[in-house]
C-alpha positions as CSV (number, residue, x, y, z in Angstrom):
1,X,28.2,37.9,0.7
2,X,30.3,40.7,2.1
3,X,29.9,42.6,-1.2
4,X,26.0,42.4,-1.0
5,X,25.5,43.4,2.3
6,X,27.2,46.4,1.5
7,X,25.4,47.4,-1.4
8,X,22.3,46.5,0.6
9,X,23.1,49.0,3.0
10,X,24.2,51.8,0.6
11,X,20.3,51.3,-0.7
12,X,18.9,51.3,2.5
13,X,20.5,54.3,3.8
14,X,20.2,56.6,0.7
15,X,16.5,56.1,1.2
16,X,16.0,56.9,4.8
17,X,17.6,60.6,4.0
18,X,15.7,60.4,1.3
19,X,18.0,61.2,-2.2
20,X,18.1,60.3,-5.2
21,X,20.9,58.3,-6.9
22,X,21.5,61.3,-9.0
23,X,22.1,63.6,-6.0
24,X,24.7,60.9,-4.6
25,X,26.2,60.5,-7.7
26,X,26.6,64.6,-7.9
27,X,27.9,64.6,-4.5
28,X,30.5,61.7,-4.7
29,X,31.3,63.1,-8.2
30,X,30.5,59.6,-10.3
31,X,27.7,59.0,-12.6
32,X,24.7,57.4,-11.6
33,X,25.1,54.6,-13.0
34,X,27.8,54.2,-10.9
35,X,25.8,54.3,-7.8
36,X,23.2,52.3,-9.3
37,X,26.4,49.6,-9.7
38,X,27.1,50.2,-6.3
39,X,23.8,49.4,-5.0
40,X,22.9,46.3,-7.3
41,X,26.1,44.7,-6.3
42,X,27.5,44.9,-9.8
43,X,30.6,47.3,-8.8
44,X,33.3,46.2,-6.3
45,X,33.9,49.5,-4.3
46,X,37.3,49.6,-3.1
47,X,38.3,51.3,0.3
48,X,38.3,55.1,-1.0
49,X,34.9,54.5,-2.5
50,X,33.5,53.1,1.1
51,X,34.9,55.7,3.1
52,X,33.4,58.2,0.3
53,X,29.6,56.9,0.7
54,X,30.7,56.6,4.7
55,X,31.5,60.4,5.0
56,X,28.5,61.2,2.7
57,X,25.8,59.8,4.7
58,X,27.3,60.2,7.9
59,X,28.2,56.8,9.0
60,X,31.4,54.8,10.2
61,X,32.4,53.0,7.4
62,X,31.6,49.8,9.3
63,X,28.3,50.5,9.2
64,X,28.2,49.3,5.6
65,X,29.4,45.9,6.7
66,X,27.0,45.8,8.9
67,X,24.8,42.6,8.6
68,X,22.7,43.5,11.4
69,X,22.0,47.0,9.9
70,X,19.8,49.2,12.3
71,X,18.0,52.3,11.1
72,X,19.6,53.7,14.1
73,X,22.8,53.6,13.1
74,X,22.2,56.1,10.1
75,X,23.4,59.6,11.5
76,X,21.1,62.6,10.4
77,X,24.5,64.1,10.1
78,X,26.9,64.2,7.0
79,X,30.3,65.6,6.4
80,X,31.1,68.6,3.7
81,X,34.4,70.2,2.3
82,X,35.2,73.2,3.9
83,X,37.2,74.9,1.5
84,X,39.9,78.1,1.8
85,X,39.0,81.3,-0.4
86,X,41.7,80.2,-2.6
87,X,40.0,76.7,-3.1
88,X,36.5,78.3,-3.9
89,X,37.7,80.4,-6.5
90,X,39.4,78.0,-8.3
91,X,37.1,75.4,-8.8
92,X,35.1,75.1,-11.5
93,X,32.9,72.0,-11.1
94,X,31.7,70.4,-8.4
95,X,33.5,66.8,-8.9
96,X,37.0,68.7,-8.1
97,X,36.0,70.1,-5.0
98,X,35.8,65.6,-4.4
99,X,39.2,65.7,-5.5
100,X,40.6,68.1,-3.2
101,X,43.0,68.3,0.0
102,X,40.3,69.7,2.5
103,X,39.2,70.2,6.1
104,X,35.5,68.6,6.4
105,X,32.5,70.2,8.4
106,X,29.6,68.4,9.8
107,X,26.2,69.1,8.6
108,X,22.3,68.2,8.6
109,X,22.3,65.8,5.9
110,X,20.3,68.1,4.2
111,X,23.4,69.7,2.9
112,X,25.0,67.1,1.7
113,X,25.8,68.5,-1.9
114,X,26.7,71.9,-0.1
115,X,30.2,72.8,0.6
116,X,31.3,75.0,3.5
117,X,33.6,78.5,3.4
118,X,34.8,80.6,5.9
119,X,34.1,84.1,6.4
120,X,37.4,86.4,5.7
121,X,37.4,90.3,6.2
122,X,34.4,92.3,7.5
123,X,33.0,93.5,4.4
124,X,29.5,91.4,5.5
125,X,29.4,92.9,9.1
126,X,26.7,92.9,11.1
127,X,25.1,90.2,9.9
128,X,28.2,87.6,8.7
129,X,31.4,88.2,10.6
130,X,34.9,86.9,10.5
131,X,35.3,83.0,11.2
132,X,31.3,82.3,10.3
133,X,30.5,79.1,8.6
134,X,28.8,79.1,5.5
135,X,26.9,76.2,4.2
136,X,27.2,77.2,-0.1
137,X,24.7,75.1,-2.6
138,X,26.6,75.5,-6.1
139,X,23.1,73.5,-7.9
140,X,21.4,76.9,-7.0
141,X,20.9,79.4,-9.6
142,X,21.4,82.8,-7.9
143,X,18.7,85.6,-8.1
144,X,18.8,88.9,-7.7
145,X,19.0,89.2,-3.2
146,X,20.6,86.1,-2.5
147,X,24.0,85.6,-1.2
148,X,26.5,84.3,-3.0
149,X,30.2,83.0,-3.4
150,X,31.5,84.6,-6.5
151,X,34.9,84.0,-8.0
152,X,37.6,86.8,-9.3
153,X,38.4,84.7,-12.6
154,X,41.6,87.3,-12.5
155,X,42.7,86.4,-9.0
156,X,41.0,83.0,-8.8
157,X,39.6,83.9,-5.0
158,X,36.3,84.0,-3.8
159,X,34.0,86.7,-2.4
160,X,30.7,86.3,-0.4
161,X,28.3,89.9,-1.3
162,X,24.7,90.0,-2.5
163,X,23.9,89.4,-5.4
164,X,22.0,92.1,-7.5
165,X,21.2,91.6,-11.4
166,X,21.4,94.9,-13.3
167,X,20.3,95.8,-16.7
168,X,21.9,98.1,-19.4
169,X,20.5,98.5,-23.1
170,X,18.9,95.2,-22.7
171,X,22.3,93.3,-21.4
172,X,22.3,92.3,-18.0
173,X,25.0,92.3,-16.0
174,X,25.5,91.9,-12.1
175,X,26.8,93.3,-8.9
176,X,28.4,91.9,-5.7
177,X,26.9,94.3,-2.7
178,X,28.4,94.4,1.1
179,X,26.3,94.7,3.5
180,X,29.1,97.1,5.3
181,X,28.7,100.2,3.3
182,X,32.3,101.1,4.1
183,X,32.9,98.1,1.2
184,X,32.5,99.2,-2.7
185,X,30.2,97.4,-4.5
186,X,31.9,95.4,-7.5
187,X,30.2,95.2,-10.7
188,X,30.4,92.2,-13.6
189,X,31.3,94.7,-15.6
190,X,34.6,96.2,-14.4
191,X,35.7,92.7,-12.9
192,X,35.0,89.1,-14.8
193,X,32.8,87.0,-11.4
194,X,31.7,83.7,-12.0
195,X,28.7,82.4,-9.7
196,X,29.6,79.5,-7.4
197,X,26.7,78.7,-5.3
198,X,24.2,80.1,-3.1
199,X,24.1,80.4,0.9
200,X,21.7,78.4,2.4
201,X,23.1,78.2,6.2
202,X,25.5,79.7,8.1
203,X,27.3,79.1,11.5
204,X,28.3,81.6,13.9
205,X,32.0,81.3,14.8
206,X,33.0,80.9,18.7
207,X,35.1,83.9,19.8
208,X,36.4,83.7,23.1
């Protein structure tokens, strides 16, 4: 009974935020199937798996047991990785980032397949400064304006600039821009980047 209930609930509260199984199964970093098996009851989730879904949609993981389960109960909120410059540059898929040591960061459910890094250095002043939050979609393919995380695949750390494609006897190529002009701009070219995601929030950092 306890079982069902549970896989009741992870139905019922995956479609009041409105997702898809395949967008849960990319943010959990399982199949589909595997949420499907979760939600028909034909999976046993074991505690790690429960507190997974729990963090996901923003729920204590009692919730899920809940027999009584109100609407009420389903927080508009969810929890993201908030990863260290170190961490962003070294992943390579989204299911690692699930697999890593990390601090979480509340979020609109919204943003639930997002992950979260800090702003280092000043080289995005005004507009993004040192300690600011940003919410990074890595399903999002980047065009030309948009911000982005990009990865040194030398260094294996990450870099938040613009992103600006560029085109040179019919090869394109791309450069990272700072805002802060006192920043160089770094080109594909010179330096091997690899594209992690795509800003789509930020939060301004409390300074005292």
């Amino acid at each position: 009974m306890e079982t069902n209930v549970i896989a009741q609930n992870l139905k019922r509260i995956r479609q009041l935020k409105g997702w898809t199984q395949d967008q849960v199964a990319k943010s959990l970093g399982i199949t589909k199937g595997a949420v499907s098996n979760h939600e028909n009851n034909q999976r046993v989730l074991n505690v790690f798996d429960i507190e997974k879904y729990a963090n996901l949609y923003g729920v204590l993981p009692g919730t899920l047991f809940d027999v009584n389960f109100n609407e009420d109960n389903v927080s508009r909120f969810s929890l993201i990785h908030l990863l260290n410059e170190v961490q962003a540059g070294m992943f390579t898929d989204i299911n690692e980032i699930n697999c890593m040591e990390t601090d979480m960061f509340p979020v609109d459910s919204v943003y639930a397949q997002c992950f979260a890094l800090t702003v280092k250095g000043n080289s995005m002043n005004p507009e993004y400064l040192d300690g600011d939050i940003l919410v990074i979609n890595p399903y999002i393919q980047p065009t030309s304006g948009d911000l982005v995380i990009a990865c040194n695949e030398v260094e294996s750390k990450a870099t938040f600039k613009k992103y600006r494609e560029r085109y040179e006897n019919g090869q394109m190529y791309f450069e990272l821009v700072p805002l802060n002009p006192d920043f160089p701009i770094l080109s594909s070219r010179d330096i091997p980047f690899k594209i992690k995601g795509v800003l789509v929030a930020f939060f301004r950092s409390v300074r005292r």
